[in-house]
N, C-alpha and C positions, 0 to 999 in steps of 0.2 A: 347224184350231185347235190341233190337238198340237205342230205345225211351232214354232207362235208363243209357244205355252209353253216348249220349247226353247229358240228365241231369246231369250226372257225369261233364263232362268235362265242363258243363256250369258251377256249381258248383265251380270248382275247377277254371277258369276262373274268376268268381267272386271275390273268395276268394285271388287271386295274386291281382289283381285290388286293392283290400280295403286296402292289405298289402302296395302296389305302392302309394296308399293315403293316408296312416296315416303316412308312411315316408315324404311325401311332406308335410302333414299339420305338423310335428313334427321339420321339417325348417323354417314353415312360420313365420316371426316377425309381428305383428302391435304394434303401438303406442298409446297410449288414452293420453290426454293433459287434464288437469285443468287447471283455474286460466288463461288463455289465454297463455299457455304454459310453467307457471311456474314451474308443476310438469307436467312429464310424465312419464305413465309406460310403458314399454316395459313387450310384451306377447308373447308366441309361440302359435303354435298353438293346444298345447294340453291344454291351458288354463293356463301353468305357469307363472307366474311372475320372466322374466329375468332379468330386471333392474327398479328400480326408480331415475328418476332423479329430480335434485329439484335445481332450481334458488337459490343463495346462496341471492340473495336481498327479498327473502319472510322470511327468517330465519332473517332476520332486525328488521319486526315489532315485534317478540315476539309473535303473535296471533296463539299460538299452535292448537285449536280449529280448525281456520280457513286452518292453514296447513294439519291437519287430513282430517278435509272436502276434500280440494282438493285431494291427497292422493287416498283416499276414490273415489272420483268421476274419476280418469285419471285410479285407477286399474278396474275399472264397465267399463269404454270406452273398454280398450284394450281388455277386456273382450269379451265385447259382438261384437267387431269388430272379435275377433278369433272364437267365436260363427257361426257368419255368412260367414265367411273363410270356415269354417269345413263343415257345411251344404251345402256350392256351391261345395265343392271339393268330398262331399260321395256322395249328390243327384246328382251327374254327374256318379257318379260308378255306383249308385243304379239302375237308372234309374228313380230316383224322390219316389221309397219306400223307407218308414221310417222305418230302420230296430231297433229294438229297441237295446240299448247298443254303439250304433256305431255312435250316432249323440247326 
């Protein structure tokens, strides 16, 4: 019976921890850049897209195509930079298990 109060309270231990992390990663910002900083997006760290920004001197050339691309390539950055945010901040809860749904 002691074992499983243990478990309990490790459980429930856990479970504040992951809630303590997804509030931190839910503040975290990173940035991803294109185009050598023409376009950047801004990300949190639940994976949203909180802002794009966009040099007003690429909107000169007219190369809609090429703006998309960048676009396209600085929201995949900020992306997988809050990817690898999430993953250092749960596998420090976790203890390095991949719990599935939470990463």
């Amino acid at each position: 019976m002691a074992s499983m109060v243990k478990l309990m309270k490790q459980a429930k231990k856990l479970q504040e921890d992951m809630l303590a992390a997804q509030k931190k990663l839910a503040g975290t910002v990173v940035e991803g850049t294109a185009g050598g900083g023409a376009v950047t997006a801004i990300c949190d760290g639940e994976l949203k897209i909180q802002n794009i920004k966009i040099d007003p001197e690429v909107l000169k050339d007219g190369d809609s195509e090429m703006l998309q691309d960048m676009v396209l390539a600085a929201i995949r950055e900020a992306q997988e930079k809050a990817k690898k945010a999430s993953a250092e901040v749960m596998g420090k809860v976790s203890g390095g298990m991949s719990i599935p749904g939470l990463m």
